[in-house]
C-alpha positions as CSV (number, residue, x, y, z in Angstrom):
1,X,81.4,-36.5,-20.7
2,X,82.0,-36.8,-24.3
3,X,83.3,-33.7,-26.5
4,X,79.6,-32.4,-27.6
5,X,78.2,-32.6,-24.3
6,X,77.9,-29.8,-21.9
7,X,77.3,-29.6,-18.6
8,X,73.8,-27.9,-16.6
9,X,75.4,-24.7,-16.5
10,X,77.2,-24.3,-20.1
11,X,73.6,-25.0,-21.4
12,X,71.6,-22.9,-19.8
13,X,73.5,-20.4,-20.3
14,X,73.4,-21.2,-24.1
15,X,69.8,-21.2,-23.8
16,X,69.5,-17.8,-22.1
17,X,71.5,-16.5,-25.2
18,X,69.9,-18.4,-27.4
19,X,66.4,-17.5,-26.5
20,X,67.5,-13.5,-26.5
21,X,69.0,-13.5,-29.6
22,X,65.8,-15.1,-31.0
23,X,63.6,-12.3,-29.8
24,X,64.7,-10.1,-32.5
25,X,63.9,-10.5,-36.6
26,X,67.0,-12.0,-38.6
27,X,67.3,-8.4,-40.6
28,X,69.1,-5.2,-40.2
29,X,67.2,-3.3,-38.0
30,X,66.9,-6.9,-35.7
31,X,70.8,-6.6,-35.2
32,X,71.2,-3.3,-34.1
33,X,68.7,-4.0,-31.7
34,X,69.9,-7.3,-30.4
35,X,73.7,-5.1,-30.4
36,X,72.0,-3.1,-28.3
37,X,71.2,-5.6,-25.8
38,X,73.9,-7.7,-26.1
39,X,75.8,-6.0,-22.8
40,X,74.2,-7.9,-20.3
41,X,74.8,-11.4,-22.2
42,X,78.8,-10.8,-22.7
43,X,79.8,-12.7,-19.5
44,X,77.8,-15.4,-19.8
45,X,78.8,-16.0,-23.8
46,X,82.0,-15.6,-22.6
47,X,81.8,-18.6,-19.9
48,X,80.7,-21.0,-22.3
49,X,83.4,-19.8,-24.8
50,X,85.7,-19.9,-22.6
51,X,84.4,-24.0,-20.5
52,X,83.9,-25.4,-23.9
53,X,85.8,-27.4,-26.9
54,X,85.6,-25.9,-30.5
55,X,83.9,-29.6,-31.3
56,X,81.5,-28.2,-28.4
57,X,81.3,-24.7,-29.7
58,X,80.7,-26.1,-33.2
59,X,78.1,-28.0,-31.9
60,X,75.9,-25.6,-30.2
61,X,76.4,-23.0,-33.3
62,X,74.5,-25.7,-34.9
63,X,71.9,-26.8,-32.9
64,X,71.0,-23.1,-31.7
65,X,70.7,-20.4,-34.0
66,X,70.5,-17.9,-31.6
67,X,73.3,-18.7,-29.9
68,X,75.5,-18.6,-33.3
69,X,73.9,-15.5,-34.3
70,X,74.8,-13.9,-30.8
71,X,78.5,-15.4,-32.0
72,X,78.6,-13.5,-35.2
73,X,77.6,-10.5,-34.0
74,X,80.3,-10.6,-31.2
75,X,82.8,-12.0,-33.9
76,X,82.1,-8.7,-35.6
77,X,82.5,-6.5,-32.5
78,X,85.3,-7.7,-31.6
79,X,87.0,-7.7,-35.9
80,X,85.6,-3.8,-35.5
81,X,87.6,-2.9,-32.5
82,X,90.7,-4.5,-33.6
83,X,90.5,-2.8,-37.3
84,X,89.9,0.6,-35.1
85,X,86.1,1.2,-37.3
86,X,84.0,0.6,-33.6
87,X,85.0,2.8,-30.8
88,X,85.7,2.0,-27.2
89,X,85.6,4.6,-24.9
90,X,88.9,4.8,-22.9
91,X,87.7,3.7,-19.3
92,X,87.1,0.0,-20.9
């Protein structure tokens, strides 16, 4: 397998988040929504963070769009938690 190639799993489930993220417009009103939804697409994100190369991850931010925008908006998430501006309730 070279660095940029991913296995059956790794890219459906890039597709999956790829193809929800794209359901909503690129604006501000299409973010909160796809924030909204974003729950239920966590684990899997996390999987093919967590199974693939930066070269790999670099890749697929570049191929799909959906997939990096889902990225961003988690990359945000998670820079709002840590700076204490985004809540988490205390039984997470």
């Amino acid at each position: 397998m070279s660095a940029v190639e991913l296995n059956a799993e790794q890219l459906q489930m890039v597709e999956i988040i790829h193809n929800h993220a794209r359901r909503f417009p690129c604006n501000e009103t299409g973010d909160a929504q796809l924030l909204q939804t974003c729950y239920d697409y966590m684990d899997a994100f996390k999987r093919v963070m967590d199974s693939t190369s930066r070269i790999q991850m670099d890749d697929i931010c570049q191929r799909y769009d959906g997939f990096y925008r889902f990225a961003k908006l988690m990359e945000m998430l998670a820079r709002g938690i840590a700076d204490g501006i985004v809540d988490v309730p205390k039984d997470h």
